[in-house]
C-alpha positions, 0 to 999 in steps of 0.5 A, spaced: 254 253 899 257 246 899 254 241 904 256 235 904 262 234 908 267 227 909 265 225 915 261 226 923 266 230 926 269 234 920 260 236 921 260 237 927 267 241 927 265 248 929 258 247 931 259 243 938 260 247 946 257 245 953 251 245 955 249 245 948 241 243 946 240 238 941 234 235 937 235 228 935 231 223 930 230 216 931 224 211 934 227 205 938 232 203 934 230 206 927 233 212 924 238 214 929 243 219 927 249 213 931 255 216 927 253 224 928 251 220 936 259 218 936 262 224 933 259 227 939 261 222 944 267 222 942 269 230 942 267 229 950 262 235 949 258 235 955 251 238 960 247 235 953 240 236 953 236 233 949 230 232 945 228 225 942 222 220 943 228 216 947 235 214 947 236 208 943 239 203 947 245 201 953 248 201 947 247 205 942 243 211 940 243 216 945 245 211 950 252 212 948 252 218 951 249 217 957 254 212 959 258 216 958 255 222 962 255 226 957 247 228 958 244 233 962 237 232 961 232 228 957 226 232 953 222 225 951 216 219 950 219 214 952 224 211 957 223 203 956 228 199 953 234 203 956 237 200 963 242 206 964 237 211 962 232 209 968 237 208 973 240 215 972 233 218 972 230 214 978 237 216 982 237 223 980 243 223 976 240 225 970 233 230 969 227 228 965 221 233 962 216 228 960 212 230 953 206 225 949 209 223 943 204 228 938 205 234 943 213 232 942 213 231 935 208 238 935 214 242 939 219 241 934 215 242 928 212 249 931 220 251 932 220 249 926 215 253 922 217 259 928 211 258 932 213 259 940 207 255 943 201 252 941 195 250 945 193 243 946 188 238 950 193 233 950 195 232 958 190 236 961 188 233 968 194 229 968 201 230 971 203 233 964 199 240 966 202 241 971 205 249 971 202 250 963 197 255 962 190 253 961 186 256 957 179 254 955 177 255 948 169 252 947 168 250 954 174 245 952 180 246 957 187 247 953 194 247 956 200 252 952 206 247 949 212 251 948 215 250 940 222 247 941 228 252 939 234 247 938 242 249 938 243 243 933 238 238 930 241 231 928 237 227 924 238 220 918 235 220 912 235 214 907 237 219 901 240 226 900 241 230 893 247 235 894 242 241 896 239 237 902 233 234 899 231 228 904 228 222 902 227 217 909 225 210 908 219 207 911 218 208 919 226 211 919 221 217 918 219 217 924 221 223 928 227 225 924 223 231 919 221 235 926 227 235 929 231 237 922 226 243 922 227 245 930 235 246 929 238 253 928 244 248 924 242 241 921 247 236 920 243 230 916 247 223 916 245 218 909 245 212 906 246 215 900 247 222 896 245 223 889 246 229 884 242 234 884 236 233 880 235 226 881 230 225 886 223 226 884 220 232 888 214 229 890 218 224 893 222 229 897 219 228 904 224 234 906 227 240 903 234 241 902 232 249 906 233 245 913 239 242 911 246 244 912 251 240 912 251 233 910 255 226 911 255 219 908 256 212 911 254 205 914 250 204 918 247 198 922 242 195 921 240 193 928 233 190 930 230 191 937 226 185 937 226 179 933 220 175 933 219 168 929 216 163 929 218 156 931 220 151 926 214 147 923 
């Protein structure tokens, strides 16, 4: 099966409807999927939900989207960092489902492997259990998180081969192989793809299995916080 494709929206074509559930990868500013976020902007679908650990900035990432009031709700970690993301959330205008970093990044890899929910202490007594089942294994109470099933998974990579294998670079690994894994179809924007059989298998950190359509392309390389120190 042919994967790579020329450009976001010719991936994307056939895959998008509203109301629609989307994993996405990225951490900050690292490792966001910009161009397959603005082929989704720009194809005008909307009642999105998603799931990230959080949506880029005002101006990029899923921060695009939310300008454009193309998102409905918000599964994710981390609201900092996005003025538009905190009005829309403290006006009501856009839901949020708050989830702890590991138990996020778990949801998605147990949707992943085909695990429907898992039991975790994580949240336990706090806001977060509120309406989960609690269920005590060796005298330690355990509140029930539910895997995530997403419609379509949007991820970047570093390097691809022409089967999907994935090689992410550095901390752009971040949320990006769970969220690949979740998707009933994953589109995977890269730096870079090269014949099959160039990657050394024990660098793969994703096989090509959860990958089925591919694009490659610039990218901007954005820094959200630079730090120096004053001249000497």
């Amino acid at each position: 099966m042919k994967k790579i494709y020329p450009n976001a929206a010719a991936a994307l074509d056939g895959l998008l409807h509203d109301g629609m559930f989307i994993a996405a990868g990225g951490f900050g500013l690292c490792g966001i999927p910009e161009l397959l976020l603005e082929a989704i902007k720009e194809a005008g679908t909307k009642d999105l939900t998603f799931a990230s650990n959080n949506a880029g900035i005002d101006d990029f990432g899923i921060g695009i989207l939310l300008q454009t009031r193309q998102v409905k709700k918000m599964i994710s970690s981390y609201v900092g960092e996005n003025a538009e993301f905190m009005r829309q959330y403290l006006s009501g205008e856009l839901e949020l489902e708050f989830n702890p970093q590991g138990t996020l990044a778990e949801r998605m890899r147990a949707g992943g492997c085909g695990i429907p929910g898992f039991y975790t202490k994580t949240g336990v007594g706090t806001v977060i259990a509120e309406g989960k089942e609690h269920k005590d294994f060796n005298g330690e109470t355990y509140i029930l998180e539910e895997g995530i099933f997403a419609d379509l998974a949007i991820v970047k990579a570093w390097k691809a081969d022409e089967t999907g294998n994935l090689v992410f670079r550095k901390t752009a690994r971040n949320f990006n192989p769970p969220a690949a894994m979740c998707g009933k179809t994953c589109v995977v924007e890269v730096e870079e793809i090269v014949p099959t059989g160039s990657l050394d298998p024990d660098s793969i950190h994703l096989p090509g299995i959860y990958v089925h359509r591919l694009i490659q392309g610039d990218h901007e390389k954005r820094i959200e916080h630079r730090t120096t120190r004053p001249a000497a």
